[in-house]
VOGU-3710 file (C-alpha; in Angstrom, 3 decimals, decimal comma):
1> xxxxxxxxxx> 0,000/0,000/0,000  2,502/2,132/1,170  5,900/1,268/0,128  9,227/2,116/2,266  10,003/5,130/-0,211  6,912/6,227/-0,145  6,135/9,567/2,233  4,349/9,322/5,314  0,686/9,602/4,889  -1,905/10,642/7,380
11> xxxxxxxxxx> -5,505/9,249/6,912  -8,737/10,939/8,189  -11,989/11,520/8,208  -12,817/14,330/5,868  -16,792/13,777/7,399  -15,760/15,638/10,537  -14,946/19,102/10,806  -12,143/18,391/13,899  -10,361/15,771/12,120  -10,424/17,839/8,659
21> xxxxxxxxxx> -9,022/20,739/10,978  -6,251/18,795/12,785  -5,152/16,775/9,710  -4,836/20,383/7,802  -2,856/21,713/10,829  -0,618/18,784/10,809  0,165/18,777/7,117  0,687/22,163/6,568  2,172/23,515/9,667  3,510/20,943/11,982
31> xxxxxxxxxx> 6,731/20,404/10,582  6,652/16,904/9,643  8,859/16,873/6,117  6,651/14,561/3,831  3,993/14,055/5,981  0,770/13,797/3,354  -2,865/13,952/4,129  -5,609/11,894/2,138  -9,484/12,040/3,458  -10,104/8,486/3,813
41> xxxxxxxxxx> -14,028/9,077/3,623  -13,411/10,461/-0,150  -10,931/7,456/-0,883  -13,210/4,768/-1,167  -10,359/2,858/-2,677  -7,870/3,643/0,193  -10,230/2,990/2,900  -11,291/-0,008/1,734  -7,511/-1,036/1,168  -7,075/-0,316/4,802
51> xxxxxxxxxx> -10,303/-1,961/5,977  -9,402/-4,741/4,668  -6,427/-4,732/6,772  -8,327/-4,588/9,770  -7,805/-0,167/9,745  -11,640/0,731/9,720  -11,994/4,751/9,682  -14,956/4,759/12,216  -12,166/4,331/14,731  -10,033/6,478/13,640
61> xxxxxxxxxx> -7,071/8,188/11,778  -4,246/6,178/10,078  -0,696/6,997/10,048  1,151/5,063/6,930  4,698/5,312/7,200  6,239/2,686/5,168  5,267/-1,119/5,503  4,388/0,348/9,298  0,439/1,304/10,391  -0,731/3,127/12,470
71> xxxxxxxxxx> -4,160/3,642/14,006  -6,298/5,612/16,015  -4,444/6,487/18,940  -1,020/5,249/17,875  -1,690/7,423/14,452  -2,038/10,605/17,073  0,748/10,084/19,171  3,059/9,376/16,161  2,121/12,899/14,722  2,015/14,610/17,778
81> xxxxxxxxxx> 5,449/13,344/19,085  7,090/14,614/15,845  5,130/17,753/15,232  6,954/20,744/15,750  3,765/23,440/15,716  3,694/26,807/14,795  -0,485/26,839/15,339  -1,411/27,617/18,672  -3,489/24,860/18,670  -1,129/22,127/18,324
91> xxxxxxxxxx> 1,519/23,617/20,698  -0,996/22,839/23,107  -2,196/19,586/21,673  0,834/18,303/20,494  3,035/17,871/23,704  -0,543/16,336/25,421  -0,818/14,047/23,036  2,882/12,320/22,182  2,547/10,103/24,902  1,000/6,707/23,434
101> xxxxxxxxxx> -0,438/6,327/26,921  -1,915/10,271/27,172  -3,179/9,509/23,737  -4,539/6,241/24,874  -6,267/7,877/27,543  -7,832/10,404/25,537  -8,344/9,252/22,319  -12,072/7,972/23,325  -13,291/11,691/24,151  -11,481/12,533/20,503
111> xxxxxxxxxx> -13,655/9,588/19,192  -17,263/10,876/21,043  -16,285/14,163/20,108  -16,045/13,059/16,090  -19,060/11,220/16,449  -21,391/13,787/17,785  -19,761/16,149/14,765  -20,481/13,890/12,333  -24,255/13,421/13,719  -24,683/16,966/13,989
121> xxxxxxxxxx> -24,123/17,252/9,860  -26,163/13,919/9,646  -23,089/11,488/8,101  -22,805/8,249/9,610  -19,592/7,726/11,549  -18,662/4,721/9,539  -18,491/5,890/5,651  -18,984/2,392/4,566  -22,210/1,919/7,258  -21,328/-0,620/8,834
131> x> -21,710/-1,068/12,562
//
């Protein structure tokens, strides 16, 4: 999917206004070199790719970096442990969040706070609808 030369690619879910927000932040002023962002809800093909890989979107982003993936959680506190932020934003969220533990902790409130989002502009929190 990814191959070894291949940049570092963060997927999200375009559906939801904090993710879109964060992964635009990340890619464009964290300060990861190479770091690219695709919206996983508009990449059928991708998200299916990664689905079938046991990476399902309705729980959350997906850090590619090489042959290694990342997900949910792991995903955040890979980008936040390597961001180096110039938004305000993210030099708050970013130091919270680099700890796979923090992250852990506090990836679920990330999660309810995605889902309400996503109700509130009536898409379903898993693109492909399942449960």
């Amino acid at each position: 999917m990814t191959p070894a030369s291949s940049p570092m690619v963060l997927v999200f879910d375009g559906g939801c206004p904090f993710c879109r927000h964060f992964a635009e932040l990340s890619e464009l002023r964290s300060g990861i070199p190479g770091l690219a962002i695709r919206d996983g809800r508009a990449d059928g093909s991708l998200r299916h790719q990664l689905a079938a890989r046991g990476f399902h979107l309705r729980d959350g982003a997906v850090v590619l970096d090489g042959d290694r993936v990342l997900h949910g959680a792991e995903a955040l506190a890979w980008i936040s442990a390597r961001m180096r932020p110039s938004s305000a934003l993210l030099q708050v969220l970013a130091p919270l969040m680099a700890g796979t533990g923090r992250a852990r902790l506090l990836y679920p409130l990330l999660l309810l706070a995605r889902r309400a989002a996503l109700g509130w502009r009536g898409l379903p929190v898993d693109p492909d609808g399942r449960p």
